[in-house]
C-alpha positions as CSV (number, residue, x, y, z in Angstrom):
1,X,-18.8,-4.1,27.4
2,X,-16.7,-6.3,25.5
3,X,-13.0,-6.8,26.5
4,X,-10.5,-8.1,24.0
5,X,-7.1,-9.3,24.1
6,X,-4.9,-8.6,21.2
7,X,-1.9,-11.0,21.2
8,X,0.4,-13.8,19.5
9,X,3.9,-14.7,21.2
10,X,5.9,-14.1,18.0
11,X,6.7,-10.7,17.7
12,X,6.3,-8.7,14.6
13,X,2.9,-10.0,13.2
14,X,0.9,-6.6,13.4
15,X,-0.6,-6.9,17.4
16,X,0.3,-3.5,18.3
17,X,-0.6,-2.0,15.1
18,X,-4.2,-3.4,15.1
19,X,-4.9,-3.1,19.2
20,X,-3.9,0.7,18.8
21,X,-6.2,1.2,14.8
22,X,-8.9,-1.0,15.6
23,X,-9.4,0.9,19.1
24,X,-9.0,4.3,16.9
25,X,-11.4,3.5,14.8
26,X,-13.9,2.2,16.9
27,X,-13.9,5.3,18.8
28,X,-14.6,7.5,15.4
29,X,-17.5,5.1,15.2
30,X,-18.7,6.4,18.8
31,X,-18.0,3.5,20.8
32,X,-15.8,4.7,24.2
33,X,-12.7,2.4,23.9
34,X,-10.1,1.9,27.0
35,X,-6.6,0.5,25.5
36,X,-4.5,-1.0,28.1
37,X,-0.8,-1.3,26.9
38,X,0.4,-4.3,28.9
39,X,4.0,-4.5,26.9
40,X,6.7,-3.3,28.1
41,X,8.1,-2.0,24.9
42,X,5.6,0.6,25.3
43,X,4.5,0.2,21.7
44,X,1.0,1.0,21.7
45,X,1.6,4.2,24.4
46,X,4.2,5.6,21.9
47,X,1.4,5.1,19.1
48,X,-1.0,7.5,20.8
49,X,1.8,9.9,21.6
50,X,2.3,9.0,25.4
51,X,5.6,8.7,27.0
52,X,5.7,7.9,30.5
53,X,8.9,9.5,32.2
54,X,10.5,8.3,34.9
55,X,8.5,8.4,38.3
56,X,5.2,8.7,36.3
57,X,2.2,6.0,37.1
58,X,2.0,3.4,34.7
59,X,1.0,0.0,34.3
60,X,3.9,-1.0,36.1
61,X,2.5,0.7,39.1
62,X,-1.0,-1.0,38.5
63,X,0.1,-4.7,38.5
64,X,2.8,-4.3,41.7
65,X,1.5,-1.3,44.1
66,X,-1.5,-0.1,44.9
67,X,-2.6,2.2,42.0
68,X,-5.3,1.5,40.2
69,X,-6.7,2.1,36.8
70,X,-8.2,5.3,37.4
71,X,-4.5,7.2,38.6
72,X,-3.2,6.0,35.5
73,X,-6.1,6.2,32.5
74,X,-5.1,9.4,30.0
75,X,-7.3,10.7,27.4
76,X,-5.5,10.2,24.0
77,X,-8.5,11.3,22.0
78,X,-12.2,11.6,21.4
79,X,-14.1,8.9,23.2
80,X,-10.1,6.8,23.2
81,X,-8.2,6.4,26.5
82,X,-5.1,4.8,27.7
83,X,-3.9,3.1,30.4
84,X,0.2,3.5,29.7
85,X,3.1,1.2,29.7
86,X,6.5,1.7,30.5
87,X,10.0,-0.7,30.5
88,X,9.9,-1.5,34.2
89,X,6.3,-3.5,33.6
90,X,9.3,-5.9,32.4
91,X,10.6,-6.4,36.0
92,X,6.8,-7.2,36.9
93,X,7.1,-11.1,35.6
94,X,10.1,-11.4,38.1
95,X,8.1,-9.3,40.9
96,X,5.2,-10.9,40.6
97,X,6.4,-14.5,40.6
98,X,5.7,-15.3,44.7
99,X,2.4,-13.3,44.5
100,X,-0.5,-15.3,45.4
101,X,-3.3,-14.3,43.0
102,X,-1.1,-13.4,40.3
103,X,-2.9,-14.2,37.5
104,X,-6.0,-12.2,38.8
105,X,-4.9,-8.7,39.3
106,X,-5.7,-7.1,36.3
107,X,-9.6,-8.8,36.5
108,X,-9.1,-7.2,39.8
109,X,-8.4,-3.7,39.8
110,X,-11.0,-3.5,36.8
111,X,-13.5,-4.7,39.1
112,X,-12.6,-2.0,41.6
113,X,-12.4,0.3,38.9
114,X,-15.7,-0.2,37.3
115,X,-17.4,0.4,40.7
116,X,-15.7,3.7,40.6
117,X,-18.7,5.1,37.9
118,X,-19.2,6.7,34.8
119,X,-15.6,7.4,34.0
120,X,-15.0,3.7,34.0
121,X,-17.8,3.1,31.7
122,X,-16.5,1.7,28.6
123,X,-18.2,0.0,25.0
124,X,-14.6,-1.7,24.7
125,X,-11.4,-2.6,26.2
126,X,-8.7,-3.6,24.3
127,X,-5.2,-5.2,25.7
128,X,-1.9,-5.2,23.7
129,X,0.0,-8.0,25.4
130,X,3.6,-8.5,25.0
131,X,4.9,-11.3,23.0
132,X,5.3,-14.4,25.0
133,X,3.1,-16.3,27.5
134,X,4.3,-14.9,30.9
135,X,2.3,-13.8,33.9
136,X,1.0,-10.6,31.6
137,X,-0.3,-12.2,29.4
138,X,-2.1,-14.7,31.7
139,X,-3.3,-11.5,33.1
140,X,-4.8,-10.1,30.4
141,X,-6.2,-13.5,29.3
142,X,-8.4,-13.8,32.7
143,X,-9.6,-10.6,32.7
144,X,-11.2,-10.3,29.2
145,X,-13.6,-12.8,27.4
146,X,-12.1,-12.5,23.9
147,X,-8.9,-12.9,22.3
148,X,-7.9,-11.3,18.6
149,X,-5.1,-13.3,17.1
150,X,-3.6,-11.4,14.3
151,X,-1.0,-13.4,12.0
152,X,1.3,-12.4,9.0
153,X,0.7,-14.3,5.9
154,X,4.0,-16.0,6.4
155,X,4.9,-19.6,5.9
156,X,5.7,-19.7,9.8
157,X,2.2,-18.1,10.5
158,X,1.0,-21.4,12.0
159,X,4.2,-22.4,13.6
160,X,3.7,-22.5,17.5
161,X,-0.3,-21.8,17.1
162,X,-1.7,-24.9,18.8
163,X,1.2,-23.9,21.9
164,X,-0.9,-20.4,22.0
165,X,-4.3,-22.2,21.7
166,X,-3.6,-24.4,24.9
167,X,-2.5,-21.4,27.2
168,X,-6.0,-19.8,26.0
169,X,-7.6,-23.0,26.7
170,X,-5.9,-23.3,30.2
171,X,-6.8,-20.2,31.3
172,X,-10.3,-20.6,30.1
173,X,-10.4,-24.0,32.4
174,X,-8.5,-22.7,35.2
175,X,-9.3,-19.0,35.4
176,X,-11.6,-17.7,33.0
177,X,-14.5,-20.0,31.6
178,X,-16.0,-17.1,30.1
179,X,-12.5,-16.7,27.6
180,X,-12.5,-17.3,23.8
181,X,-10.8,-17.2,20.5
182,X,-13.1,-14.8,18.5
183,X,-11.2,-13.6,15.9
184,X,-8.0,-14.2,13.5
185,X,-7.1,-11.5,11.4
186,X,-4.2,-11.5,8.6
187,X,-1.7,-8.3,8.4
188,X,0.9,-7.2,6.1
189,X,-1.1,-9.0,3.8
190,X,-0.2,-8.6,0.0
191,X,-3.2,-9.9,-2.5
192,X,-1.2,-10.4,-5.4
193,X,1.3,-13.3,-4.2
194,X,0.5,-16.6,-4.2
195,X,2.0,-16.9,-0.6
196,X,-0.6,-14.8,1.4
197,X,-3.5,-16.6,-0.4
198,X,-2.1,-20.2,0.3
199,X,-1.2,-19.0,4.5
200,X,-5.2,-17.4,4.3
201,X,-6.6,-20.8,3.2
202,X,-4.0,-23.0,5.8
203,X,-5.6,-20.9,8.0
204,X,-9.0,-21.7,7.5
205,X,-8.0,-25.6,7.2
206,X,-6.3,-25.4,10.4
207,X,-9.3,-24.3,12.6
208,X,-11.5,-26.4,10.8
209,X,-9.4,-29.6,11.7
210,X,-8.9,-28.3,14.9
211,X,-12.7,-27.0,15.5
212,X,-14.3,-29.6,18.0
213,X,-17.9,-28.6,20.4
214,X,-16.8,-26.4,23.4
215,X,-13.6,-25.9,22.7
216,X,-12.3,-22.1,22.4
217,X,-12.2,-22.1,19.0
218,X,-15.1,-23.6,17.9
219,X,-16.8,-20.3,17.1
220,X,-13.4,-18.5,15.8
221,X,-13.9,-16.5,12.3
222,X,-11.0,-15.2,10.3
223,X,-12.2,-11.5,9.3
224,X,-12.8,-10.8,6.2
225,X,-10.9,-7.5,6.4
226,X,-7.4,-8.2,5.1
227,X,-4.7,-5.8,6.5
228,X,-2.7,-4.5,3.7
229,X,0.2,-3.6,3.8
230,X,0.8,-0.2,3.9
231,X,3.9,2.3,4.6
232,X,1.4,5.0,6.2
233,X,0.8,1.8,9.0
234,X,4.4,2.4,9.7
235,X,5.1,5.8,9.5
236,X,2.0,6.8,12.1
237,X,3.6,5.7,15.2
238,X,6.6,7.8,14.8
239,X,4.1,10.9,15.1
240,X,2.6,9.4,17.9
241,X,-1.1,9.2,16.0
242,X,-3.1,6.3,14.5
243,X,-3.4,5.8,11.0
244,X,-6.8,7.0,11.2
245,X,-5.8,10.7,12.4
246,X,-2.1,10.5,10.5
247,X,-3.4,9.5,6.8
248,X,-7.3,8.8,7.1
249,X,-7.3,8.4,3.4
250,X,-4.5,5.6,3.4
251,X,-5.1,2.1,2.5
252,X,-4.5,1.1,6.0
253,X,-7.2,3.4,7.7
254,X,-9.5,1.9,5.2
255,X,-8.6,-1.7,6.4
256,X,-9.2,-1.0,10.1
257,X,-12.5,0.9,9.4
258,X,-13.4,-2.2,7.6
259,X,-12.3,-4.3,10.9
260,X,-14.1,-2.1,13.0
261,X,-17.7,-2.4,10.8
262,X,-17.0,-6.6,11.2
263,X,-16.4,-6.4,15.2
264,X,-19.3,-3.8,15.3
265,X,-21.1,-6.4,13.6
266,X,-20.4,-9.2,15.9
267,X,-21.6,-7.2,19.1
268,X,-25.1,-6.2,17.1
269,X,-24.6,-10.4,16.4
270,X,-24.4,-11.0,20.4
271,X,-27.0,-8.6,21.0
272,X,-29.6,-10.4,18.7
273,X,-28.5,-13.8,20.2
274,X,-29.1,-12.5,24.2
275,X,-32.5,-10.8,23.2
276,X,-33.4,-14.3,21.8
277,X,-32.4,-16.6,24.4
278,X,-34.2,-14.1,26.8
């Protein structure tokens, strides 16, 4: 199983977007995907048409009381599933603040939850974290082993990156060894200006300069796949669907089918790698 992160602290750069497509689309390519919406805007749950009412289990409930995964998991589609946010998650930063452990609950309840069986059997899981570098996020960052970093093709994209590459790298020394950078992917991306190509190429200079042995970047790619963008991407969530079931045909289904085949392509990468160390 691969678990993946999906986060930047700046707000606005696509994170929500591509936890909620790319986990879509995986699960059209037959993978069974579990997102976890660990924002408390409730982005991603709105995306895939859940609203959780007042009283209802959430992740809320997960993080500060006893319920775990399982009591709150919803089908949203074929092989796609959901564990649900909802606005009080944002009192959980305050709540949890004199909790020993803190940082670990999430890693957790999905340990409890895996040993729970076949319902709990996942190819992915994929976490939208809010934007900023709170206890959620920390959260999220010890219980998975990979973080996606999408960033706009903005003259700011960089701005505040190396703050957001030593919280990774403090949680990977602290908390989670096993945590890395894998991927940076550029959204709202517009081929034809000179802007987006010059941010694409910073990019790639910036890792390169910052790439040393061990570190957990030093086997970061940027995706090929280019987000476009696309006014299908943001008409889908307001009909609670992903682009892939809203306008399968759009530019921006294409783009996360495309993401998909590349992260597809990096587990069968893995794979080879294991099989050849064993």
């Amino acid at each position: 199983m691969r678990s993946i992160a999906v986060m930047n602290q700046k707000g606005g750069v696509g994170k929500t977007t591509t936890a909620v497509n790319l986990s879509a689309a995986l699960s059209k390519a037959g993978k069974r995907v579990f997102v976890i919406d660990l924002d408390p805007q409730a982005h991603a749950s709105l995306h895939l048409g859940i609203v959780v009412r007042d009283g209802e289990a959430s992740m809320y409930d997960v993080l500060t009381g006893d319920r775990q995964f399982r009591d709150v998991r919803q089908q949203v589609g074929e092989n796609l599933y959901l564990a649900p946010a909802h606005l009080d998650l944002a009192a959980a930063e305050m709540e949890l603040a004199g909790e020993v452990g803190r940082e670990v609950i999430l890693r957790d309840k999905l340990a409890g939850d895996q040993a729970t069986g076949n319902d709990a059997e996942f190819d992915y899981i994929v976490i939208d974290c809010p934007p900023s570098l709170g206890v959620l996020t920390i959260n999220a960052l010890t219980m998975v082993r990979e973080v996606f970093l999408p960033l706009q093709p903005h003259f700011l994209a960089l701005h505040g990156l190396s703050k957001l590459l030593r919280t990774i790298e403090m949680v990977s020394q602290r908390l989670n060894p096993q945590l890395r950078l894998s991927g940076v992917l550029l959204c709202m991306y517009d081929a034809n200006t000179r802007l987006a190509n010059e941010v694409s190429d910073d990019v790639n200079a910036y890792f390169e300069k910052e790439r040393r042995p061990g570190c957990i970047w030093s086997e970061a790619k940027a995706f090929s796949t280019r987000i476009r963008r696309n006014i299908r991407l943001a008409e889908a969530p307001s009909f609670g669907q992903s682009i892939l079931t809203y306008a399968p045909t759009s530019n921006g289904a294409e783009d996360y089918r495309h993401l998909a085949e590349e992260v597809l392509a990096m587990s069968a990468g893995q794979a080879g790698t294991l099989r050849r160390a064993a």
